[in-house]
N, C-alpha and C positions, 0 to 999 in steps of 0.2 A: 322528585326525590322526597320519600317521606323519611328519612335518617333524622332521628332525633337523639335524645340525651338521654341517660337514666334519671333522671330529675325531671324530664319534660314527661316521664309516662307517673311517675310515682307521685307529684305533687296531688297531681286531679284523685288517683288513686286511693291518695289517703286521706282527701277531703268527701270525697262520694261514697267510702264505703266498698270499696273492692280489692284486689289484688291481681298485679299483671304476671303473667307466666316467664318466667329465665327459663326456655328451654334449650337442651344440654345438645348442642348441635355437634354429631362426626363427622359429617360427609354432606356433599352436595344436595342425596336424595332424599333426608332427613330434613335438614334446613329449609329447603323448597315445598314440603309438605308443609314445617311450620308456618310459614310466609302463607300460604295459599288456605290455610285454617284459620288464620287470622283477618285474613281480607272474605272470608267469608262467613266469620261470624262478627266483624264489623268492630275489631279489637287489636288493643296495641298486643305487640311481642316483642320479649327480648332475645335475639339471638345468642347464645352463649357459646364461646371458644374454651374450653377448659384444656387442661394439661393433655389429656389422649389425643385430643382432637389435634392440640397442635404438633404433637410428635408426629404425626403424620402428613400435616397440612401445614406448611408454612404460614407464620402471620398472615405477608401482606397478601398470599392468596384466598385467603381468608378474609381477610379487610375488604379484598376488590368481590369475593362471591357473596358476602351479606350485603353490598353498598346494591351490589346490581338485583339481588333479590328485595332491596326495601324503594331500591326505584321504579320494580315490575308492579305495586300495587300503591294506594292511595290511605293505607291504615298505618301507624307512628311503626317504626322500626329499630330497636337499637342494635348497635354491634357492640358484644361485651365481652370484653377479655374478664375468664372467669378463672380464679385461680394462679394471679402472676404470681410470680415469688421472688422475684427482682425489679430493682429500677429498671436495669436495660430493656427487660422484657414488656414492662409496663411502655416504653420509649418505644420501641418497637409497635406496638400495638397503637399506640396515638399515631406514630408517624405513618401507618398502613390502615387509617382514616376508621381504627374504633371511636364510638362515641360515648364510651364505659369503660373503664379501668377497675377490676376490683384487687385488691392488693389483698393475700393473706398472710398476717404475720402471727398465728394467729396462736402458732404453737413458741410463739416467745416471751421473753418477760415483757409484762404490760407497758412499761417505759419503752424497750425498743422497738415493741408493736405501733406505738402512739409513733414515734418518733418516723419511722421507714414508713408507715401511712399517709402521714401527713406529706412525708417529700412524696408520694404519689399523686396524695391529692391537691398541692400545690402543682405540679407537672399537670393535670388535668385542669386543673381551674385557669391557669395560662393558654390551654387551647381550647377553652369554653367548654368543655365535657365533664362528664361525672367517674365522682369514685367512690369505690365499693369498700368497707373494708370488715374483717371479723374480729370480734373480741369473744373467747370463751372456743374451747375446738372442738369442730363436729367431725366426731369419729366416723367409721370406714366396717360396716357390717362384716362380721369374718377377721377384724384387722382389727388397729390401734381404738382403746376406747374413746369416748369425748368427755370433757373436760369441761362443764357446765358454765354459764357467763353467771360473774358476781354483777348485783345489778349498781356495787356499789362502782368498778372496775369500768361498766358499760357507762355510765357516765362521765367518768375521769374522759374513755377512749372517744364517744360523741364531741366532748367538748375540745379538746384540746387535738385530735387528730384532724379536724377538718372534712371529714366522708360525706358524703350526702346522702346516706346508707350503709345500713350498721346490721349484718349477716350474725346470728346469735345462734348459742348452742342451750336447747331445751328440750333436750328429750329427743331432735332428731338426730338424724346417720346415714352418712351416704351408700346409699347401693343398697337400701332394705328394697329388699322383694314384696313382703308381706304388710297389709296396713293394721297389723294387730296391735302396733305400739299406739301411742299418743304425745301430744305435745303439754310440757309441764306448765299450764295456764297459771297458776299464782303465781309461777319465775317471771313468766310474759310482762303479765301484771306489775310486779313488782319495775321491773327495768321499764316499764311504761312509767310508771311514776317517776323517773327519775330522768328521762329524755322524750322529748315529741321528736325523734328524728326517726325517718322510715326504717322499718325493719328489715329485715330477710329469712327466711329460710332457705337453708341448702337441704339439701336430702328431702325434697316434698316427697317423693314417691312413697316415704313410708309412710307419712301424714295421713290418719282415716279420712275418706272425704266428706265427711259431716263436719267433722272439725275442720280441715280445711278451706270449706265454706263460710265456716261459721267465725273462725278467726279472721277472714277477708276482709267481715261486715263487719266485726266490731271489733277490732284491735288495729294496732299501726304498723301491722305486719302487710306490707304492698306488693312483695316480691315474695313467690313458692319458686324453688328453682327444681324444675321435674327434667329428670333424665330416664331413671331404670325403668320404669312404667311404659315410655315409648320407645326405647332400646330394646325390651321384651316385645313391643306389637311390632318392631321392623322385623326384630327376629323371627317370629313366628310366620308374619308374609312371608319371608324370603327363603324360608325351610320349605313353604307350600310350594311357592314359587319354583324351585329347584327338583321338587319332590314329583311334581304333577307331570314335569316331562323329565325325564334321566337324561334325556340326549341333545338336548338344549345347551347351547354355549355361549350365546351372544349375552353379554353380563346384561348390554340396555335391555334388552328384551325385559329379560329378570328380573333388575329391579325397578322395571317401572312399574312393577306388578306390588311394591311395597308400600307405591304413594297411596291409592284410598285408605289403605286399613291406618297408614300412620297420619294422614292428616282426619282421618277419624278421631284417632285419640288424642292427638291434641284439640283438637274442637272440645273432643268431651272435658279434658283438661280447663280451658278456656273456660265455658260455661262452668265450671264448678267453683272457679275464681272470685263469678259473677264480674269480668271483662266481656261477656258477648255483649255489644253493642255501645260499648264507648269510646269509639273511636267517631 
């Protein structure tokens, strides 16, 4: 069993110079590409469960198909509930053997963001595991805007919530397609001055990848959490796959036809981290 902590990938991460991938898991044949990308480029991964994912997949079925995916290979593994929005939920996810909790409160007043964080991250730190949490709200491309992190606010919330990982809004957004935006480096900066505790970004896909290379290596940003980037390469297998024969019905056939091209892109993912090879 390589099941690790959010803390056990991010520590080495932010001492070496890299950043390890949160990729936005839906389904079995997505996960298993991640698993199988990362044992082949010799790198931790984080598996993530977000809000979609679980409206369709129950927790603990979910707890039991990352545990059995990070026991099929010998590189770190985490199972990470991304996106809880309640204790119970958060209780759930420990009790259905996550080893990452990330709490969002993130669209609240900073007091009861600190306050509903910390009872998460107390709840994880009694069953040895990590937690996630955000200050500052990273908007929704097409939807609700973001809400930029004060770096005086990201300090109050490092220090007194307890996270072991601290998810910031700088310029990115979840569900961008396109990498024309960028990340607001003097914000970075600034909230670097004011906490050494590991960073996150949610919305990596819209991250250019020079800059997300290059923020890897030299900032305390350890976690890129990529979703839309390989939600677009399943989608596109899986159009071909369907397209190439009309008269095709057996679903496995179908989508086993998604695994190369999506554990492709997460490889390429990986390597742009600079995670290929530290595990």
């Amino acid at each position: 069993m390589t099941l690790v902590t959010l803390s056990e990938v991010l520590r080495p991460a932010q001492a070496e110079g890299y950043a390890v991938p949160g990729l936005v898991c839906l389904g079995w044949e997505d996960m298993r590409a991640y698993v199988m990308a990362a044992q082949a480029e010799r790198a931790p991964v984080i598996l993530q469960a977000g809000p979609s994912c679980r409206a369709h997949t129950p927790l603990p079925v979910l707890g039991a198909m990352f545990r059995n995916l990070a026991a099929s290979v010998d590189v770190p593994v985490v199972a990470h509930l991304d996106h809880g929005y309640t204790l119970d939920e958060c209780k759930e996810a420990r009790d259905s053997g996550f080893t990452s909790l990330m709490y969002d409160g993130s669209q609240k007043p900073l007091q009861q963001n600190i306050e509903e964080t910390a009872a998460v991250a107390q709840l994880a730190a009694e069953a040895e595991i990590s937690c996630e949490g955000e200050i500052g709200f990273v908007g929704y491309s097409g939807g609700k805007a973001s809400a930029g992190t004060d770096p005086s606010e990201a300090a109050t919330f490092a220090r007194d919530s307890g996270v072991d990982a601290m998810a910031i809004s700088v310029g990115n957004v979840h569900l961008q397609q396109d990498k024309e935006g960028g990340l607001d480096v003097p914000r970075i900066r600034a909230i670097e001055a004011t906490t050494d505790i590991p960073l996150v970004i949610h919305g990596g896909s819209g991250v250019p990848l020079a800059q997300r290379s290059d923020l890897s290596a030299h900032s305390n940003i350890c976690k890129f959490n990529i979703g839309t980037e390989l939600r677009m390469a399943f989608g596109a297998a899986l159009r071909q796959a369907v397209s190439a024969d009309p008269e095709r019905f057996d679903r496995v056939a179908i989508l086993k036809e998604t695994h190369d091209p999506v554990e492709a892109a997460a490889r390429t993912v990986i390597r742009g981290l600079g995670a290929a090879g530290r595990a």
